[in-house]
C-alpha positions in Angstrom: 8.9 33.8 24.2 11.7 36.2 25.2 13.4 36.1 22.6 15.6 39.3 21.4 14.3 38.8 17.7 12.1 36.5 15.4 11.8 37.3 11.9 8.2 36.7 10.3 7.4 33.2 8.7 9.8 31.6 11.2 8.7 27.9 12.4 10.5 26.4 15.5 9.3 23.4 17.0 8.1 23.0 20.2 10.7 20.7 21.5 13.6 22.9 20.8 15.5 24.3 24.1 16.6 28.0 24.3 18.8 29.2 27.2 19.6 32.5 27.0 16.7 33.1 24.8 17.1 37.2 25.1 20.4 36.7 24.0 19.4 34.8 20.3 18.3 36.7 17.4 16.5 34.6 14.1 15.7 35.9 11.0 12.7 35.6 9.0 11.7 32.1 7.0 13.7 29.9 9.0 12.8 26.8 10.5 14.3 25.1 13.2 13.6 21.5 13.5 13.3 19.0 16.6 15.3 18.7 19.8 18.3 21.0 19.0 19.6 22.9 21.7 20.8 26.3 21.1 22.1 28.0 23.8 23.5 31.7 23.8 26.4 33.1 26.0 26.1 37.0 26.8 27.9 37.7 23.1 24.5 35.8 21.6 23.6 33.6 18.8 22.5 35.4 15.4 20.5 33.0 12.8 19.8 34.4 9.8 16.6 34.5 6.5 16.0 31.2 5.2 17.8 29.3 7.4 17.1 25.5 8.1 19.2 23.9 11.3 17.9 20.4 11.4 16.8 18.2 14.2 19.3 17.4 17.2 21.2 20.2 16.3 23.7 21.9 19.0 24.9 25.3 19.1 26.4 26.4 22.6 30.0 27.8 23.9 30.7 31.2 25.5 31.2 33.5 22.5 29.5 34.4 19.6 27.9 32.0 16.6 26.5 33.3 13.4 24.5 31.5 11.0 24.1 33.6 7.6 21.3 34.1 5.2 20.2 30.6 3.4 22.0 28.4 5.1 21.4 24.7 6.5 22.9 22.9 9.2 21.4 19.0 8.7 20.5 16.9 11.4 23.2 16.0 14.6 25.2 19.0 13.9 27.5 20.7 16.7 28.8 24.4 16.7 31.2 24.8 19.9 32.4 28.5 20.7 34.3 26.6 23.4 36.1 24.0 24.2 38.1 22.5 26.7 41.6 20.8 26.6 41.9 17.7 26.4 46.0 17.0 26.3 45.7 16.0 29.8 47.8 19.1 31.3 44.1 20.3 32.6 41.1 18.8 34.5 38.3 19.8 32.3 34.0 20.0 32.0 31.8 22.9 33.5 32.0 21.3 37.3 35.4 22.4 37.6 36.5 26.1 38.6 38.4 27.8 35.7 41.6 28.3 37.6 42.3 24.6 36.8 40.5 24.3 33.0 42.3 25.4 30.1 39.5 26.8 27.6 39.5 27.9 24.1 36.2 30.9 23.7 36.2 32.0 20.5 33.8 32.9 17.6 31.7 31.1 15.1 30.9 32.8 12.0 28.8 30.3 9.0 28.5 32.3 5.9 25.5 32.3 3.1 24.9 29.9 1.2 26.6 27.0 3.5 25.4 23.8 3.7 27.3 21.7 6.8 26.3 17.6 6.3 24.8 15.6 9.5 26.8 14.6 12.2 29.4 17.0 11.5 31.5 19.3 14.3 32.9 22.5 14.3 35.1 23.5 16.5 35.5 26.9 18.6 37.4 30.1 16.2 36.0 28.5 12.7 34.8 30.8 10.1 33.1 29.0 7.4 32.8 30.9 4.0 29.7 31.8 1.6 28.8 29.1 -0.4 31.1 26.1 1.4 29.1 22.5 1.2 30.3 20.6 3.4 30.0 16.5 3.8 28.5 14.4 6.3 30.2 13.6 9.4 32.7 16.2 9.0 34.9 17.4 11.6 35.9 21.2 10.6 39.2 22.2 12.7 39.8 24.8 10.2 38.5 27.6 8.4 37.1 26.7 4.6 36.9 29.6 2.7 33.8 30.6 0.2 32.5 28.0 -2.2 34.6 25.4 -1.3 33.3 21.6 -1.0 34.5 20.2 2.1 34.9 16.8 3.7 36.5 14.4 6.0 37.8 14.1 9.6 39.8 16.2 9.7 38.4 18.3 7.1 39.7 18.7 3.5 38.9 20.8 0.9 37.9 19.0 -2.2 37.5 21.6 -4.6 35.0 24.6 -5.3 31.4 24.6 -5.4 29.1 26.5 -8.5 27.7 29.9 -7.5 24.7 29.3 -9.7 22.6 29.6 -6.5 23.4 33.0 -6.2 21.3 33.5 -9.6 18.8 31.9 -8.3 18.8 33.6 -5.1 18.2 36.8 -6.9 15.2 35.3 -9.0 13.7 33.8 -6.0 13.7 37.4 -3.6 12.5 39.2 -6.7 9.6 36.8 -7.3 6.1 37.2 -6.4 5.9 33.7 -4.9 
């Protein structure tokens, strides 16, 4: 495929679009569902183990997005690393030379253990914790540290999440099955 790195186990299905492809790296067990888009700048895309990004899913921007270890990103879900403004002071979309666009590039990190809710955006510069759920439809504008549960437009910590899956993580990679 031309990809830079595909862990073992890993199931993507055949309508999902690459661009970039050398510049995306995916761990091992992860599944990538139907339709999403995920396309890399130069700085790349990292996906981690165990990883499930649901169908119609859109990663894409001009700087780096990370996806850690067990994570899931459900269905209609869309990671900027850029973004234009929109105040009106600039013309803006990918037609236009830069001289006259005002863009924000910055980094996407998702920690373990998150779980982001359908429909949901985040925006370019958010670093989502380990262990953060957050709800569907969901528009994240700021960082949510670990194991926080997270909802609303704009987004609004609720309060914090168990860490029992961390037990369980440990059971389940020193298993047999």
């Amino acid at each position: 495929m031309g990809i830079k790195k595909v862990g073992e186990g890993t199931i993507v299905d055949p309508t999902v679009r690459f661009i970039n492809i050398s510049n995306i790296e995916i761990g091992a067990n992860t599944r990538i569902d139907a339709f999403t888009l995920i396309s890399a700048s130069s700085k790349g895309i990292s996906i981690g183990d165990h990883v499930h990004i649901g169908s119609h899913t859109l990663m894409v921007g001009s700087e780096y997005i990370h996806i850690g270890d067990f994570t899931g990103l459900s269905g209609r879900v869309s990671v900027y690393s850029s973004n234009d403004d929109y105040s009106g002071d600039y013309l803006t979309g990918p037609t236009v030379p830069m001289k006259f666009r005002n863009v924000t590039n910055k980094s996407v990190i998702i920690g373990r253990h998150s779980v982001i809710g359908s429909g949901s955006v985040i925006l370019p510069g958010i670093n989502i914790g380990n262990g953060v759920s957050v709800g569907s439809l969901s528009f994240i504008n700021q960082d949510i540290p670990n194991f926080k549960i997270a909802v609303g437009s704009p987004i609004r910590i609720l309060r914090s999440r168990s860490r029992k899956f961390l037990e369980l993580e440990k059971e389940f990679t020193t298993s047999s099955e």
